[in-house]
DRENMIVO-614963 format. One record per residue (C-alpha): y, z, x. Coordinates in Angstrom, 2 decimals. Layout:
# DRENMIVO-614963
<lumro yy="Y" zz="Z" xx="X"/>
...
This chain:
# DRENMIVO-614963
<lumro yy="-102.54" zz="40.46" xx="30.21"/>
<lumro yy="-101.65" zz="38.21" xx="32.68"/>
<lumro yy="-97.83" zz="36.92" xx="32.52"/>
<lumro yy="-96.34" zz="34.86" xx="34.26"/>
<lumro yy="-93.50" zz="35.66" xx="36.56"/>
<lumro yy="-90.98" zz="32.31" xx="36.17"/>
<lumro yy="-89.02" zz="34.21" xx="38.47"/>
<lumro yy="-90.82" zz="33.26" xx="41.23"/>
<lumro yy="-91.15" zz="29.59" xx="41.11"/>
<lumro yy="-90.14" zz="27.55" xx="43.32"/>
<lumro yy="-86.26" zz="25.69" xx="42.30"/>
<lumro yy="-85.87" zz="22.54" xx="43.41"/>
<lumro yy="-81.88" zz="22.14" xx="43.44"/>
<lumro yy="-82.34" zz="23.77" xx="46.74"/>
<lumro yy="-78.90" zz="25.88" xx="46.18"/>
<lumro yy="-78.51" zz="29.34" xx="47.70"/>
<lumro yy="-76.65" zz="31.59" xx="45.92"/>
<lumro yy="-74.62" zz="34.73" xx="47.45"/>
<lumro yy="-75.17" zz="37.09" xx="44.87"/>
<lumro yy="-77.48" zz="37.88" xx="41.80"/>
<lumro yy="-77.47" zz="41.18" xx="39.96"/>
<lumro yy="-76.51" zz="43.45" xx="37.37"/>
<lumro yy="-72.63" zz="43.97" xx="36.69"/>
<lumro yy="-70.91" zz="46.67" xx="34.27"/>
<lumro yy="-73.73" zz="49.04" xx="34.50"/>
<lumro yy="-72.41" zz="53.12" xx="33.64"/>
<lumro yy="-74.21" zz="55.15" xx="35.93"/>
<lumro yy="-73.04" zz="58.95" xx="36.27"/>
<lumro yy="-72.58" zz="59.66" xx="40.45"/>
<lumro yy="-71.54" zz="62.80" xx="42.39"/>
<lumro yy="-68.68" zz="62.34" xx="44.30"/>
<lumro yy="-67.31" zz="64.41" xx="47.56"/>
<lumro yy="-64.68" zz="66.59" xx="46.43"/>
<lumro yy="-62.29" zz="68.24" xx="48.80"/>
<lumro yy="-61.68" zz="71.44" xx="46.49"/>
<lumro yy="-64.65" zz="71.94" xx="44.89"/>
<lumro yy="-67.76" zz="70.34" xx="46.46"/>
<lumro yy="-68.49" zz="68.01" xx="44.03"/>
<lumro yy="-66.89" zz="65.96" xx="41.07"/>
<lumro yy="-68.73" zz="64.28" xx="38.44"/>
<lumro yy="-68.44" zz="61.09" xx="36.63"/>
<lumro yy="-68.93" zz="58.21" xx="35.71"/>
<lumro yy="-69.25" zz="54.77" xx="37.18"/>
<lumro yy="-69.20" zz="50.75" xx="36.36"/>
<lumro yy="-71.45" zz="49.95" xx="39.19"/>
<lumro yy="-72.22" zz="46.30" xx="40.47"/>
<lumro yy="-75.72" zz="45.37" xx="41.91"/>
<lumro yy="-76.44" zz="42.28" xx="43.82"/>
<lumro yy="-78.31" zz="40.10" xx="46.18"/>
<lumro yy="-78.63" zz="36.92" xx="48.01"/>
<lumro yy="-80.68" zz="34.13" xx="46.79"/>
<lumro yy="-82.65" zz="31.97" xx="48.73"/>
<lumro yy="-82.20" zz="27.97" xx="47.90"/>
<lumro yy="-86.02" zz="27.68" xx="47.35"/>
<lumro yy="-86.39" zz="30.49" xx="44.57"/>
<lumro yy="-85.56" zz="30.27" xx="41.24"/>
<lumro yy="-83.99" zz="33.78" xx="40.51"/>
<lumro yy="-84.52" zz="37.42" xx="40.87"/>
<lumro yy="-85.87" zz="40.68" xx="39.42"/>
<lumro yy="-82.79" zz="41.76" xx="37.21"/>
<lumro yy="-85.01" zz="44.94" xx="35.79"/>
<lumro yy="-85.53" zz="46.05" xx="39.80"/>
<lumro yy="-82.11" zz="46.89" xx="40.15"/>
<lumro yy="-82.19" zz="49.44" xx="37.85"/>
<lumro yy="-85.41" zz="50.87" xx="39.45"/>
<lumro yy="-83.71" zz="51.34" xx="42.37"/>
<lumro yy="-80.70" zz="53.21" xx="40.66"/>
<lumro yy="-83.13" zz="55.16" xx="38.63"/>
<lumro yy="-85.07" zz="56.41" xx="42.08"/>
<lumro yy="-81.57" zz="57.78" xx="42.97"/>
<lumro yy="-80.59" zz="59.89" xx="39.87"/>
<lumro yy="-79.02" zz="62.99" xx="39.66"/>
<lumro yy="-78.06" zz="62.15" xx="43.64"/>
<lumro yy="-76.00" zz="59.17" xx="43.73"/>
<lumro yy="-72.96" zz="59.57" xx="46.50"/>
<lumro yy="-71.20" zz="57.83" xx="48.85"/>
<lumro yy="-73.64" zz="58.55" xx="50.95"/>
<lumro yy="-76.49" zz="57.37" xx="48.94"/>
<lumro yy="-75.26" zz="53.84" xx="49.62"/>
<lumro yy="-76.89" zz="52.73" xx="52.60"/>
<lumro yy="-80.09" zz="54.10" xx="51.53"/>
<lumro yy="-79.74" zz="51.90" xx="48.07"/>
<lumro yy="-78.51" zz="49.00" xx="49.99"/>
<lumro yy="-81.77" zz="48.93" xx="51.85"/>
<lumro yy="-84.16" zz="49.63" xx="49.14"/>
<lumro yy="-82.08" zz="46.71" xx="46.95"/>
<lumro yy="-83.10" zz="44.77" xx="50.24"/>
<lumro yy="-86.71" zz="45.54" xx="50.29"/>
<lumro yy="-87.43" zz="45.69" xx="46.75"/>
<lumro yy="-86.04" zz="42.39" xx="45.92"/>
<lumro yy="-87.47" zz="40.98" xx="49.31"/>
<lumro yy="-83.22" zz="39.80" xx="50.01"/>
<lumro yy="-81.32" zz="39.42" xx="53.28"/>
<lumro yy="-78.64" zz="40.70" xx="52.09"/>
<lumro yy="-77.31" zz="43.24" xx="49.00"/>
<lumro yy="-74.19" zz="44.45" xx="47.73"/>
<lumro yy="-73.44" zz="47.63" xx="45.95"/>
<lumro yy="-70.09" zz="48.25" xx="43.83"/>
<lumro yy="-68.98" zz="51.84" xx="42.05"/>
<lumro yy="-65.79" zz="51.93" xx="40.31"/>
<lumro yy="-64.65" zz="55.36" xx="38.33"/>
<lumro yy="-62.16" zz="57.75" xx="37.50"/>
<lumro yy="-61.70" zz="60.66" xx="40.18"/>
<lumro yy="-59.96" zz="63.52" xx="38.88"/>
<lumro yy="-56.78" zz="65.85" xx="41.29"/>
<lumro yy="-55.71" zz="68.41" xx="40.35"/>
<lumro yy="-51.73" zz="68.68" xx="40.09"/>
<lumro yy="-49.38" zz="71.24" xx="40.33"/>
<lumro yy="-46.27" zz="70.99" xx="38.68"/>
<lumro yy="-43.19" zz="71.54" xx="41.16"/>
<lumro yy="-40.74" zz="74.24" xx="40.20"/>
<lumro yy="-43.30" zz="75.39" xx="36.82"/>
<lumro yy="-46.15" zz="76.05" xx="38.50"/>
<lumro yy="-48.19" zz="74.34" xx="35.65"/>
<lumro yy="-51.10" zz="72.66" xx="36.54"/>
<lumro yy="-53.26" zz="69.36" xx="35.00"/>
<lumro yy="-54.86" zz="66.57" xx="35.88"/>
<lumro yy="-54.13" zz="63.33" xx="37.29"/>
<lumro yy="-56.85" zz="60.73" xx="37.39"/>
<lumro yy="-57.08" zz="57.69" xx="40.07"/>
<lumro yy="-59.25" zz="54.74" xx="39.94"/>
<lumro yy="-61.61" zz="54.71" xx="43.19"/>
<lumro yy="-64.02" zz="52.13" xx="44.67"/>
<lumro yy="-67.10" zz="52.58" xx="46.96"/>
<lumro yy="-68.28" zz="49.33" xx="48.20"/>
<lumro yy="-71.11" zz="48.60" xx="50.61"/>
<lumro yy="-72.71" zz="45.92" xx="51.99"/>
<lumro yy="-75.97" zz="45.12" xx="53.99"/>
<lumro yy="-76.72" zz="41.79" xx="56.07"/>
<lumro yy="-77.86" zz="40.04" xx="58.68"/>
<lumro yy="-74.57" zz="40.70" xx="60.83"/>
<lumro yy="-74.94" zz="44.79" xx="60.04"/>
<lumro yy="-73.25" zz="47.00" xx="57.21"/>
<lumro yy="-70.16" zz="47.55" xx="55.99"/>
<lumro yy="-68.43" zz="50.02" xx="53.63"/>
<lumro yy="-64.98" zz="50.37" xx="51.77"/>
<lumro yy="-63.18" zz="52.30" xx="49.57"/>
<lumro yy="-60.49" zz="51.84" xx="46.92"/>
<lumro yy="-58.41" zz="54.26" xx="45.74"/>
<lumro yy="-55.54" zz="53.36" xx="43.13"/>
<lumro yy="-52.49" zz="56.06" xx="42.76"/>
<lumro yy="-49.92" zz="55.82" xx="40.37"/>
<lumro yy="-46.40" zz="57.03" xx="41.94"/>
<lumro yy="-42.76" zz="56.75" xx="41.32"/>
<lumro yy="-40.20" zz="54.47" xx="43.10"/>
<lumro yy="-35.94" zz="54.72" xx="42.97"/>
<lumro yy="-33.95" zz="51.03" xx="44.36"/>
<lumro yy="-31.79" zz="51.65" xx="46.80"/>
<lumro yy="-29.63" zz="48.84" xx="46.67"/>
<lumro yy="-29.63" zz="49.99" xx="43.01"/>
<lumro yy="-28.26" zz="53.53" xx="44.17"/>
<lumro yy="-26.21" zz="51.97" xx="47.13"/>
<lumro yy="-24.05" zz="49.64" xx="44.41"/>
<lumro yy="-23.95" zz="51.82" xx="41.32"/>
<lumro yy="-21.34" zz="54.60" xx="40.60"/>
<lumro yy="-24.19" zz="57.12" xx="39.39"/>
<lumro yy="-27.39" zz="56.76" xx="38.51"/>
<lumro yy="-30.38" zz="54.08" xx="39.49"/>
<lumro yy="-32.83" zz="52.18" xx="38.21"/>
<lumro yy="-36.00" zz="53.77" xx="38.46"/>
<lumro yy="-40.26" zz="53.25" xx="37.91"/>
<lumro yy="-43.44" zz="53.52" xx="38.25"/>
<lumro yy="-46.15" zz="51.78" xx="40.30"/>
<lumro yy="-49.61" zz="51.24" xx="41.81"/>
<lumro yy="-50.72" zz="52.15" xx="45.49"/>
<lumro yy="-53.53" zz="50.46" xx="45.97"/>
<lumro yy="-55.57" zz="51.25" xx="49.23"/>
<lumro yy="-58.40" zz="48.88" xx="50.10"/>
<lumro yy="-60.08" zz="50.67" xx="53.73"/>
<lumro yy="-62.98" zz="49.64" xx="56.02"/>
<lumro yy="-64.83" zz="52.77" xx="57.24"/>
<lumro yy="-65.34" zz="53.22" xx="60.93"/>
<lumro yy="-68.60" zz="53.81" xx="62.46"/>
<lumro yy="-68.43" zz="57.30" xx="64.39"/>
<lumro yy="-71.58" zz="58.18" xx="66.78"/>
<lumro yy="-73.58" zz="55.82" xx="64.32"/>
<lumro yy="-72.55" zz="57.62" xx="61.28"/>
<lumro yy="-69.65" zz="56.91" xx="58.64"/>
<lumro yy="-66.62" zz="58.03" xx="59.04"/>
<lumro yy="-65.67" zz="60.23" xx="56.36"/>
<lumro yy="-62.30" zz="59.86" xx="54.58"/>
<lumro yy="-61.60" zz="61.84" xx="51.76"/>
<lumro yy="-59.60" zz="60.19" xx="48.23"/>
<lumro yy="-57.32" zz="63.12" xx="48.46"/>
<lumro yy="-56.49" zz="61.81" xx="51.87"/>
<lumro yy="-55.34" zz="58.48" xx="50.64"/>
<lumro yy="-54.06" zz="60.10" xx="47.65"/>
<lumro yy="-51.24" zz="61.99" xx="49.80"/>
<lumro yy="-50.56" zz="58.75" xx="51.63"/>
<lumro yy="-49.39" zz="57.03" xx="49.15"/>
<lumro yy="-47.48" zz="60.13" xx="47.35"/>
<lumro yy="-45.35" zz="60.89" xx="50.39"/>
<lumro yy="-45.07" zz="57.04" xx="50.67"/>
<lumro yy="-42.86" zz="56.38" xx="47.88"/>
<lumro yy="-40.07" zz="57.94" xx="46.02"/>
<lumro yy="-41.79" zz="60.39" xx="44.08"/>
<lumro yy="-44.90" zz="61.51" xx="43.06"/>
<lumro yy="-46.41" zz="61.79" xx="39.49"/>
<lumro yy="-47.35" zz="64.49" xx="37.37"/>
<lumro yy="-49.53" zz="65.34" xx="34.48"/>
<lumro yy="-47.65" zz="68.20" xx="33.06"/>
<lumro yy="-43.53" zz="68.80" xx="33.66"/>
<lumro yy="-40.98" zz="71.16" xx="32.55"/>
<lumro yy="-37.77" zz="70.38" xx="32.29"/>
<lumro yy="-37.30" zz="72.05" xx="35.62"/>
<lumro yy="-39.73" zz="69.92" xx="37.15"/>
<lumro yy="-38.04" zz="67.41" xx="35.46"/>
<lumro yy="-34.93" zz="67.83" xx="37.06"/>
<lumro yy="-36.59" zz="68.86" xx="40.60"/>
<lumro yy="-38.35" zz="64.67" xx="40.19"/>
<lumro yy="-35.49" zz="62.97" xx="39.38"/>
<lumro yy="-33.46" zz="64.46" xx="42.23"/>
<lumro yy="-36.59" zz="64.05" xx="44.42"/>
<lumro yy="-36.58" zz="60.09" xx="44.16"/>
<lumro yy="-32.65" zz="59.57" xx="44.13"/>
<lumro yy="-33.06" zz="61.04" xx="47.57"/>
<lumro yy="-35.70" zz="59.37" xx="48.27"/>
<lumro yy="-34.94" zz="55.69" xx="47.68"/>
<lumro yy="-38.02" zz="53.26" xx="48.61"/>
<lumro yy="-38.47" zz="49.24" xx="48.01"/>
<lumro yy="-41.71" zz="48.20" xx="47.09"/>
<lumro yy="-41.72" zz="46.91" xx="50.95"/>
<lumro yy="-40.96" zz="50.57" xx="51.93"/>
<lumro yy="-43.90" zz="51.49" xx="50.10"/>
<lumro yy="-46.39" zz="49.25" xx="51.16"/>
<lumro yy="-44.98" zz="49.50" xx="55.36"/>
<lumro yy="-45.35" zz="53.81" xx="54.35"/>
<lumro yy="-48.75" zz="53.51" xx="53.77"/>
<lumro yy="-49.58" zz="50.97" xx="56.26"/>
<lumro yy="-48.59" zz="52.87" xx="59.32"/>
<lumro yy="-50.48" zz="56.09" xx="58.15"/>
<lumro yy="-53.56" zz="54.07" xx="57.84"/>
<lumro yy="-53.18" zz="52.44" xx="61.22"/>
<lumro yy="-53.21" zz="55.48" xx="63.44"/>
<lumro yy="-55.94" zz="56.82" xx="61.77"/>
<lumro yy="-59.57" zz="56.04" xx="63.78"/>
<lumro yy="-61.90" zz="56.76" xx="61.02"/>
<lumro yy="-60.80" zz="53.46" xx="59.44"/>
<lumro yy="-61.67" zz="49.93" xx="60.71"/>
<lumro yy="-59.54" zz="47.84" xx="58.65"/>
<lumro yy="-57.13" zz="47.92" xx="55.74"/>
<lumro yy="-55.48" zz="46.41" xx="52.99"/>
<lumro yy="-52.53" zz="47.80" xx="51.14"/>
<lumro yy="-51.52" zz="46.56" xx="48.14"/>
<lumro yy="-48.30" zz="47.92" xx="46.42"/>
<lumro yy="-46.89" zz="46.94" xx="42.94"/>
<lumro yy="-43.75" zz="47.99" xx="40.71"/>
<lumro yy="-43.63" zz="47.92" xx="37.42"/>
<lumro yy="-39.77" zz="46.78" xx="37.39"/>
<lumro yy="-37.95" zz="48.98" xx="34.43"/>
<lumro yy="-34.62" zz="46.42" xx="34.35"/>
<lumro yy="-36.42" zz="43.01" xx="35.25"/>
<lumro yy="-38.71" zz="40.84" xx="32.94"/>
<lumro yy="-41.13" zz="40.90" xx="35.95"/>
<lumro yy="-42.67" zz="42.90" xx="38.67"/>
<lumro yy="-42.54" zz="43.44" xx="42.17"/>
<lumro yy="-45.31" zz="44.10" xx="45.09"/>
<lumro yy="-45.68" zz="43.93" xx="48.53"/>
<lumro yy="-48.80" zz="43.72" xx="50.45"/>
<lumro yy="-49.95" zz="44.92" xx="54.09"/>
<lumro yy="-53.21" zz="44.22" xx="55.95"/>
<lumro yy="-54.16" zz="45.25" xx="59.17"/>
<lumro yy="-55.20" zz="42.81" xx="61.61"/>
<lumro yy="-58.79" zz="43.60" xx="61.83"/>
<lumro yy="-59.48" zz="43.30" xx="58.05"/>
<lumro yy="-62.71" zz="41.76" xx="56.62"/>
<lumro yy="-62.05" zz="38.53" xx="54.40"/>
């Protein structure tokens, strides 16, 4: 039978859109992990390309061919390969490629010895055009913060919380390949960046070991975010950065964050 394809006629609004695709697909990927290899699991993935002004719209159902061709071998290093084959399937200049899941550490409690997991929401992000490629990662890590005008002013005690590290980071190109960065990398940044660091599974030894731990460790939110942003500066495997730090305030009816970009970052 011979359909036919709407898709390709011409529009006459002559309107070029940035990106068409397929948003909040679950996909199960393989992700690089430091300990053991590999992690599974599973990710909202984002699949797009640019539109020219004199077509009326894409080929939504290619976009999960091309995820398909990849399955059972979907990494971080799969992404220039699906970048290109969005690119040539859907005949685009340009594609995008979003994966956003839960990656899994392992934690060991302090004094206890118990371990458990923490999870951390992570990013892979890549990008194909005209002007070359380009490749991020996100990695969100919950840790703990202690005021330190709070401790400098009180007569015991301060007010203490939890917050979000979030690391936004441009991958370098080395000898024409990616740099490779690991999530436990970041992770550790922004752990030895703030007060304290979180844990799945404490004792009341451990307990004790993290409170004392962040009273001597006093950080702002701004002493968070300037921690973070001077480990990720010296470091040549990344290109650009963007850190994002945020408190959840425990006395205040609001919360707090800081934010640090390096100078090179991509809009």
């Amino acid at each position: 039978m011979d359909l036919v394809d709407i898709q390709k006629t011409a529009d006459e609004r002559k309107v070029a859109l940035d990106q068409v695709g397929v948003c909040d697909l679950k996909y199960p990927i393989t992700v690089l992990d430091r300990t053991s290899g590999q992690q599974q699991t599973i990710a909202n993935v984002a699949l797009s390309v640019a539109l020219p002004p004199e077509v009326k719209g894409t080929h939504m159902s290619r976009f999960i061919t091309v995820m398909n061709s990849y399955r059972g071998d979907i990494t971080m290093t799969s992404i220039p390969k699906i970048l290109n084959d969005l690119k040539t399937i859907l005949e685009a200049d340009a594609a995008q490629v979003t994966m956003t899941f839960p990656y899994f550490i392992e934690k060991t409690a302090p004094v206890s010895g118990h371990k458990g997991y923490l999870d951390c929401e992570c990013t892979f992000y890549g990008e194909s055009c005209a002007a070359g490629q380009k490749f991020r990662m996100v990695v969100k890590v919950q840790v703990a913060s202690l005021c330190p005008c709070s401790k400098a002013i009180s007569d015991y005690g301060a007010h203490n919380q939890r917050g979000i590290v979030e690391m936004t980071v441009e991958l370098a190109q080395v000898e024409g390949k990616l740099a490779k960065v690991w999530i436990e990398e970041l992770f550790e940044i922004a752990e030895s960046s703030a007060s304290a660091p979180l844990y799945p599974l404490l004792k009341r030894s451990d307990e004790r070991h993290v409170t004392m731990q962040a009273y001597e460790n006093p950080a702002f939110v701004e002493d968070i975010a300037r921690n973070v942003a001077v480990q990720l500066r010296d470091d040549q495997r990344i290109a650009s950065f963007e850190v994002k730090v945020t408190n959840f305030e425990s006395i205040h009816a609001h919360n707090a964050f800081a934010v640090a970009r390096s100078s090179k970052i991509s809009s």
